[in-house]
C-alpha positions as CSV (number, residue, x, y, z in Angstrom):
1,X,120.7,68.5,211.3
2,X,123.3,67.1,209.0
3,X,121.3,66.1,206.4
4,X,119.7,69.5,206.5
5,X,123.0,71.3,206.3
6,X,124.0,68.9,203.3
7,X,120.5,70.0,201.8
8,X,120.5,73.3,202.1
9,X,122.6,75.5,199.4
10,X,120.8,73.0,196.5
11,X,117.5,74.0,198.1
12,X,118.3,77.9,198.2
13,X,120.8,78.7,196.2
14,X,124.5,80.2,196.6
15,X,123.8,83.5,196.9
16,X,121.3,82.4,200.1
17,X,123.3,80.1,201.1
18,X,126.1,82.9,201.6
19,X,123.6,84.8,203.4
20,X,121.6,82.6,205.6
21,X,122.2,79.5,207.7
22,X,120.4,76.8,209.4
23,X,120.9,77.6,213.7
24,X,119.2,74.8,214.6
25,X,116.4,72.4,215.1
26,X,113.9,73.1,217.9
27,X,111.8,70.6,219.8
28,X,108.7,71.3,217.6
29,X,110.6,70.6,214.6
30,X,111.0,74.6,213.0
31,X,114.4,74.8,211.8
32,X,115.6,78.5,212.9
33,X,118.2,79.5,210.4
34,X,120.8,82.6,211.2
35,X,120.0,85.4,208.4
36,X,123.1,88.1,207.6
37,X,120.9,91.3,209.2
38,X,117.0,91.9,209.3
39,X,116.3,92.5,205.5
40,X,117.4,89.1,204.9
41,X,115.4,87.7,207.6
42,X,112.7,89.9,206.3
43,X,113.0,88.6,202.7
44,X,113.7,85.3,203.7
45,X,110.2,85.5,206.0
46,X,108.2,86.0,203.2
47,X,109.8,82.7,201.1
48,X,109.3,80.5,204.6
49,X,106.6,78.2,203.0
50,X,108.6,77.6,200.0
51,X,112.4,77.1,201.2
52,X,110.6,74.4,204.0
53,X,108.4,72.7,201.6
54,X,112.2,72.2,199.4
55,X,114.0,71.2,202.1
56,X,111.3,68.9,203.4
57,X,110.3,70.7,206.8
58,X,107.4,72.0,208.9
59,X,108.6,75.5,209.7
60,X,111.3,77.9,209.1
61,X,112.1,80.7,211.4
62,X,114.3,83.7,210.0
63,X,116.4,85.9,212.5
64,X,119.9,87.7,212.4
65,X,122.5,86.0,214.0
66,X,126.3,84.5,213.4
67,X,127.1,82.9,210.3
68,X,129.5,80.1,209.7
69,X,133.2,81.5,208.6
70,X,133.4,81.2,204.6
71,X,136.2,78.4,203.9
72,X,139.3,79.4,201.8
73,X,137.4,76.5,199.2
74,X,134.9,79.3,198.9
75,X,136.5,82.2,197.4
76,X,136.5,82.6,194.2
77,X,139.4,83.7,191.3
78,X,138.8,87.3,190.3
79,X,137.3,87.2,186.8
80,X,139.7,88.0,184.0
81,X,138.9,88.4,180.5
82,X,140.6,86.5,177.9
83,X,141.6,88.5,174.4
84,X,138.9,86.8,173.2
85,X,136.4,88.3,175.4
86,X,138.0,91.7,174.7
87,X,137.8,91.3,171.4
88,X,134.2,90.2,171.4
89,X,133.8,92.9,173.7
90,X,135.4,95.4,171.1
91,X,133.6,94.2,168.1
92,X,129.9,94.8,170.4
93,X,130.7,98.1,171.9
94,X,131.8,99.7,168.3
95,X,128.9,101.0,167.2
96,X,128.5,103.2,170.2
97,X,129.6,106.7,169.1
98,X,130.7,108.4,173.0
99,X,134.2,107.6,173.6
100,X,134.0,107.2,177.4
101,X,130.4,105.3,177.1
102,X,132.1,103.2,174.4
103,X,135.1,102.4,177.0
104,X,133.0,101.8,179.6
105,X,130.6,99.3,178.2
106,X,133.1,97.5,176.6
107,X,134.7,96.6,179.7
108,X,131.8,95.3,181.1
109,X,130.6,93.1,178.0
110,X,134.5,91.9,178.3
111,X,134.0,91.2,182.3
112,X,130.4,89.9,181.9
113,X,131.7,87.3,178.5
114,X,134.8,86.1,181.3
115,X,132.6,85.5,183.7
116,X,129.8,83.8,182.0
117,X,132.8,81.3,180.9
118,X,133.5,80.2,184.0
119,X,129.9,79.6,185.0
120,X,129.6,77.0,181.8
121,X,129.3,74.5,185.0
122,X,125.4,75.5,186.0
């Protein structure tokens, strides 16, 4: 079970990972893994064949149940654009005639330029 618990965000991803966790191993070998609510379990269901096959199991069961308590390690810094981003952000949005629509989207483009810099790591 270790290894699999050290395997399993690389095989899924973070956003499963936040949202699913390995329970257990049973005596047959099917890992049964802890989903968030149903629709994940549902979701996660119909990827079964391909999550086992990239973390090198048989079978994968899906069901609600308790997740492990996020660590402090695992929150993230709000993102926060730079006056670079806002001025990148400006410079984009200006040709949009609509005030509001103008304000609006250039907050995002600032928020989505922040946060794409701190993802450089992937």
């Amino acid at each position: 079970m270790p290894e699999l618990l050290d395997q399993w965000a690389a095989a899924v991803g973070e956003t499963i990972s936040r949202f699913a966790w390995p329970a257990r191993i049973a005596r047959d070998g099917t890992v049964h893994v802890h989903t968030a609510d149903s629709v994940w379990a549902f979701e996660l269901g119909q990827r079964a064949p391909e999550i086992a096959e990239r973390l090198g199991v048989a079978k994968l069961r899906f069901a609600p149940g308790p997740l492990p308590t996020p660590s402090t390690e695992d929150v993230h810094e709000a993102v926060r654009p730079t006056a670079t981003d806002e001025r990148r952000a400006a410079g984009i949005a200006a040709v949009i005639e609509d005030e509001n629509l103008r304000e609006t989207v250039q907050k995002a483009v600032a928020f989505g330029l922040a946060a794409a810099a701190g993802d450089r790591s992937i």
